[in-house]
C-alpha positions as CSV (number, residue, x, y, z in Angstrom):
1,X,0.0,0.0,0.0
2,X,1.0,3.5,-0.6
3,X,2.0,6.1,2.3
4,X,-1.1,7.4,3.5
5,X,-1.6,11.3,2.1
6,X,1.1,11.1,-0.2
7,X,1.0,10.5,-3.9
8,X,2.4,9.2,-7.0
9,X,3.1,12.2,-9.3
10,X,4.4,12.2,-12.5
11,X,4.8,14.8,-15.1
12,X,4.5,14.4,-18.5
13,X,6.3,14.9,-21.6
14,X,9.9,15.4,-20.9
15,X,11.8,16.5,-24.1
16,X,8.7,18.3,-25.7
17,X,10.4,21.5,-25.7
18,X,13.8,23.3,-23.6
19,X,10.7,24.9,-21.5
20,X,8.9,21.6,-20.6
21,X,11.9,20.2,-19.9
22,X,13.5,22.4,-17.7
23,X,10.1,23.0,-15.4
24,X,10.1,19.4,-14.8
25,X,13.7,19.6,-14.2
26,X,13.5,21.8,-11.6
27,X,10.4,20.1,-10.0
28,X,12.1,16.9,-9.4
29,X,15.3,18.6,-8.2
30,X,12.7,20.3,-5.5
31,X,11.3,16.5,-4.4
32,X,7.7,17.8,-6.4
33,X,7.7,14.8,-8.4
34,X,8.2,10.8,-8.3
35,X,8.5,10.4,-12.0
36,X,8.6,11.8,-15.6
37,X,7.5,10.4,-19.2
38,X,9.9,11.2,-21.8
39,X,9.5,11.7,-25.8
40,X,12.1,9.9,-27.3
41,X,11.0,11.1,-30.6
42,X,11.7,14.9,-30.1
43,X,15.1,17.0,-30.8
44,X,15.3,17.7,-26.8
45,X,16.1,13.7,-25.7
46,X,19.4,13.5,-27.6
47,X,20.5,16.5,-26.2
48,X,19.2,14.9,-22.6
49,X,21.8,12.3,-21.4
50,X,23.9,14.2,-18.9
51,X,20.5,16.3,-17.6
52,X,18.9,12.5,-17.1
53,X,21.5,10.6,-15.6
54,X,20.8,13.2,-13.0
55,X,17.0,13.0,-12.8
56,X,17.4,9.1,-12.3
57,X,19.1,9.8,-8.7
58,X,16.0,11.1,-7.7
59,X,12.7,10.3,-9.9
60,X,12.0,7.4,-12.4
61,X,11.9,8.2,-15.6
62,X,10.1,6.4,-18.3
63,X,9.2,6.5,-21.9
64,X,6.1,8.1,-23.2
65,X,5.1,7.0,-25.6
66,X,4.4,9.0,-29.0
67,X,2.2,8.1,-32.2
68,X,0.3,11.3,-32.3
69,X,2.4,14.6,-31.9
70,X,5.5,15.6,-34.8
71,X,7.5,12.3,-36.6
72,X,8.0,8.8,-36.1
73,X,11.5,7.7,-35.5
74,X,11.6,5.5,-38.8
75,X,9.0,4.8,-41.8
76,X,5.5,3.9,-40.9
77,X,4.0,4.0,-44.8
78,X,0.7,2.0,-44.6
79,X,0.0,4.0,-40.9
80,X,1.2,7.0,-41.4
81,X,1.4,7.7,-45.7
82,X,2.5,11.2,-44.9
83,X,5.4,10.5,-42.6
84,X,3.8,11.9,-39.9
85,X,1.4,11.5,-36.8
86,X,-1.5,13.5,-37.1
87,X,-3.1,13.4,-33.6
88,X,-5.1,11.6,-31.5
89,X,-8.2,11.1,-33.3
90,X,-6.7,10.1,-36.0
91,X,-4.6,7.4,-34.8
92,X,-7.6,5.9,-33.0
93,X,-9.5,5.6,-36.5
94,X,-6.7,4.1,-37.6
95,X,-6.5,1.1,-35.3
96,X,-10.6,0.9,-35.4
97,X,-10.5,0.8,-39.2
98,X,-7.9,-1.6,-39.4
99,X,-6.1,1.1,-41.4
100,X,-3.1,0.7,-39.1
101,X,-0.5,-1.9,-39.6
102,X,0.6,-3.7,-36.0
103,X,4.0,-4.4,-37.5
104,X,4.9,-1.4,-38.1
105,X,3.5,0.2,-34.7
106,X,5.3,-2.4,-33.5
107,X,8.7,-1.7,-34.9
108,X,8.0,2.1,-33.9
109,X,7.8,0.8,-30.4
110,X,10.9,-0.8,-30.3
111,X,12.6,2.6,-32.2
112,X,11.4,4.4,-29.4
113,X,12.3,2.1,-26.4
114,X,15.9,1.7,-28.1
115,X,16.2,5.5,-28.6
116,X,15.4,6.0,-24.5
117,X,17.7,3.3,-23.6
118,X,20.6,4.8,-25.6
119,X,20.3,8.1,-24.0
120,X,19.4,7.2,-20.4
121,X,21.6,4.3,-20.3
122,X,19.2,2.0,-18.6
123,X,15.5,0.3,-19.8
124,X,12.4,2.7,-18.3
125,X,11.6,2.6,-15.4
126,X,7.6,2.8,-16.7
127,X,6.0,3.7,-19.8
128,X,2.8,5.2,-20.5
129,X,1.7,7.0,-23.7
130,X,1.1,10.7,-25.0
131,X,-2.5,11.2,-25.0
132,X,-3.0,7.7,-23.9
133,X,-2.2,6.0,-27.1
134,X,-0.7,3.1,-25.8
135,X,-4.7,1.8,-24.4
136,X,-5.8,1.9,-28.1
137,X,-6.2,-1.7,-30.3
138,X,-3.1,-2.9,-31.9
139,X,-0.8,-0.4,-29.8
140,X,-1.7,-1.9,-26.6
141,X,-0.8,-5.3,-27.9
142,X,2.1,-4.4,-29.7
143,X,3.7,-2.4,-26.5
144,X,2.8,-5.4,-23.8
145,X,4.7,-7.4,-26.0
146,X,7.5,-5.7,-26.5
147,X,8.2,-5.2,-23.0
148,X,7.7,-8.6,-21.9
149,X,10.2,-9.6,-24.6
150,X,12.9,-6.7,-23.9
151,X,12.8,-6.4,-20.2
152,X,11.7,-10.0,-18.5
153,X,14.3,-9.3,-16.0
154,X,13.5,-5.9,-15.2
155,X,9.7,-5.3,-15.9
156,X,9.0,-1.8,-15.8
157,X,5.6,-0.2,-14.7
158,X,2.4,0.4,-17.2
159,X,0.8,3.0,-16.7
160,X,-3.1,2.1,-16.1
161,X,-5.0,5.3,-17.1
162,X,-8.2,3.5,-15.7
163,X,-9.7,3.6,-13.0
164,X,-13.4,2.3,-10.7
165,X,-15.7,4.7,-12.3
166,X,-17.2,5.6,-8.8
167,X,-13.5,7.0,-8.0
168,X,-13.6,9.3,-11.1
169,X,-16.9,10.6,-10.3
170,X,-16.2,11.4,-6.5
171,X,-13.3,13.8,-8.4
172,X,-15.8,16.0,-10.2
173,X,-13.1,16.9,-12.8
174,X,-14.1,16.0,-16.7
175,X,-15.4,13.3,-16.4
176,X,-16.3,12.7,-19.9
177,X,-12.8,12.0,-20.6
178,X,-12.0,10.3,-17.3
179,X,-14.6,7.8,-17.9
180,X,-13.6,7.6,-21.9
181,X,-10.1,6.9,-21.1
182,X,-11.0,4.0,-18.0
183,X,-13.5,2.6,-21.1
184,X,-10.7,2.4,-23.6
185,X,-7.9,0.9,-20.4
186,X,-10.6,-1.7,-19.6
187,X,-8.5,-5.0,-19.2
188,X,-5.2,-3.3,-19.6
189,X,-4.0,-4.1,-16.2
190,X,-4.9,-7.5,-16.1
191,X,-3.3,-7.5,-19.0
192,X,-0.5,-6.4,-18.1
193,X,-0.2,-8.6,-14.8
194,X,-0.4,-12.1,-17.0
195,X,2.7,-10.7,-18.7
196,X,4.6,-9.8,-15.5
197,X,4.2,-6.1,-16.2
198,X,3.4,-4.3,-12.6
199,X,0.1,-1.5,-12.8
200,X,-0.8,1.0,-10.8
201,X,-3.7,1.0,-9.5
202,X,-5.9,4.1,-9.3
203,X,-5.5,7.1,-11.8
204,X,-6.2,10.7,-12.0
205,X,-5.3,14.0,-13.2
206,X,-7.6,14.8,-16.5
207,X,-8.1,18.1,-16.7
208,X,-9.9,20.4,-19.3
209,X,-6.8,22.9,-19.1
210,X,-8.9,25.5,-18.4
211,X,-6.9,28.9,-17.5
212,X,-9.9,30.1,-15.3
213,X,-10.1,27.1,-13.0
214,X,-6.6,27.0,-10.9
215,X,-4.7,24.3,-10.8
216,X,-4.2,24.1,-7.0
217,X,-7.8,24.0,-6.9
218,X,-7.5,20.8,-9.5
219,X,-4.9,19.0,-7.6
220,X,-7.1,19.2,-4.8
221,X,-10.1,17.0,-6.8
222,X,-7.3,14.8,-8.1
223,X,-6.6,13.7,-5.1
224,X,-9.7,12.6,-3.7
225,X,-10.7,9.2,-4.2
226,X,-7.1,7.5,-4.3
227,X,-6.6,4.0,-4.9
228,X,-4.1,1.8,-3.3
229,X,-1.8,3.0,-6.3
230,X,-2.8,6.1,-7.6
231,X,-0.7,7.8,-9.6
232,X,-1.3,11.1,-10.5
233,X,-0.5,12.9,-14.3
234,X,0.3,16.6,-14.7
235,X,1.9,18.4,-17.2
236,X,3.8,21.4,-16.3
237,X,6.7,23.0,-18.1
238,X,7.9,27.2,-19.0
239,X,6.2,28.4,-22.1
240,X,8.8,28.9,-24.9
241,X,8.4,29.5,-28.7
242,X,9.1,25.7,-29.7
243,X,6.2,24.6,-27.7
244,X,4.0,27.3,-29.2
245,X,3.3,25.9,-32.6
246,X,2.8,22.0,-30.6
247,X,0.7,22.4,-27.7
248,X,-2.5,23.5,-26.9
249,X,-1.6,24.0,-23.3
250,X,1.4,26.2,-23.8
251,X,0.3,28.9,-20.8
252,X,-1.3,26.8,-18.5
253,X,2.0,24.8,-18.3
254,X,3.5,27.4,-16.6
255,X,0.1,27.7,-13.9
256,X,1.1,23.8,-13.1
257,X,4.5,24.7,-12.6
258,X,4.0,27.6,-10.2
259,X,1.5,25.6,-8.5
260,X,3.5,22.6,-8.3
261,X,6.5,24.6,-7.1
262,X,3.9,25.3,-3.8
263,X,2.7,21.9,-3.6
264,X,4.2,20.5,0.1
265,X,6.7,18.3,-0.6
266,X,5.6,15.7,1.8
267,X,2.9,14.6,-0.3
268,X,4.8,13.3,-2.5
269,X,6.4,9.8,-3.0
270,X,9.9,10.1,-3.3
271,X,10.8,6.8,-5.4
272,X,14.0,5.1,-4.5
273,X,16.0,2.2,-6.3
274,X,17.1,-1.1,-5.3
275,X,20.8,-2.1,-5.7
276,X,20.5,-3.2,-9.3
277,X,19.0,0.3,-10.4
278,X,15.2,-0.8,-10.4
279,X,12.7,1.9,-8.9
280,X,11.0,0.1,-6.1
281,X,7.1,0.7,-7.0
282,X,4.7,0.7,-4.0
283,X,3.4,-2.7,-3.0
């Protein structure tokens, strides 16, 4: 079980931009985070090896996953005939429609895990997705797999963005795509556990990103609810003109910083690894 009052945060998107980067950066460096996703298909993670082998000492870092935002790392011709990803609706037509070919999603998988190993030096620690890609048909497959095969040894953590449905409505916070999300997850973690892959168990953080509604007040409804693993997404980061052009968040990054920055530190759960460099995850 988890540390009563204190919670699984992890921040999102780690290489999107200098900006996002350096806010979560400095959140981890302040003990305001347990963990960060990284892009592996962005500019920023090859210029990121000396800046992670820091972060490791003190948060796990794991791949996030990316079929949605910018370029795959190599050809993807019958899923992506433009050579590029084209967002989230899209991608999820693609693997309804049987328009998406599981070979090559699956090679882009194991692009992207080799690309995060040769920077960080070591497998993730975890791995989720961007916008939650890695729940949809033919990813979720394709991903299980490949880390069953690469890391049966070292299984990292899959990031369950389900959760009980009476949980996400006791939060108040959209709940259209909380309960959208936990419909698309369904099965994932048991999934997951068949394969040796450890879940968490309990999820929140979806947010409509809405400037008017602060964040602190957010974090508050995220937090109610927990289950005996929740883990809890947030995406903070410093505006910057990279970022611009990619993310509809851009100025409410910076709101999640600040307010991060505030949050008490002892609330959150500091991760630590065993003697062989594995994050030990809450029982």
């Amino acid at each position: 079980m988890m540390t009563a009052g204190r919670v699984l945060l992890c921040a999102d998107d780690y290489a999107l931009s200098p900006g996002v980067s350096r806010g979560i950066a400095e959140l981890i460096e302040a003990g305001r985070l347990s963990a960060t996703g990284a892009m592996t298909t962005e500019p920023g993670w090859l210029q990121a090896r000396e800046a992670v082998a820091g972060l490791r000492r003190q948060a796990a870092i794991g791949l996030h996953l990316n079929l949605t935002t910018g370029a795959p790392l190599g050809a993807m011709p019958r899923t992506l005939p433009l050579g590029r990803f084209d967002g989230i609706g899209a991608m999820m037509r693609r693997t309804r429609d049987g328009s998406a070919d599981a070979g090559e999603i699956t090679s882009e998988i194991d692009r992207q895990l080799d690309r995060f190993e040769a920077i960080a030096g070591a497998p993730p620690d975890f791995v989720d997705g961007h916008h939650h890609v890695h729940v949809l048909p033919l990813v979720r497959p394709a991903l299980l797999a490949a880390l069953a095969r690469r890391y049966r040894h070292a299984p990292p953590l899959v990031r369950d963005p389900g959760d009980n449905p009476l949980r996400i409505l006791a939060r108040r916070r959209s709940l259209v795509k909380a309960l959208g999300v936990a419909w698309l997850a369904r099965g994932l973690a048991a999934e997951a556990r068949r394969l040796g892959l450890p879940t968490n168990d309990g999820f929140s953080g979806f947010s409509r990103f809405d400037r008017a509604v602060p964040f602190d007040r957010e974090m508050t409804d995220f937090l109610r609810a927990p289950g005996p693993r929740q883990l809890v997404m947030c995406h903070p980061g410093y505006p910057d003109e990279i970022l611009r052009p990619l993310d509809p968040l851009f100025e409410r990054r910076r709101d999640e910083l600040d307010a991060l920055k505030a949050f008490p530190a002892e609330r959150i759960l500091r991760l630590e690894r065993d003697g062989s460099g594995r994050i030990r995850w809450p029982a």
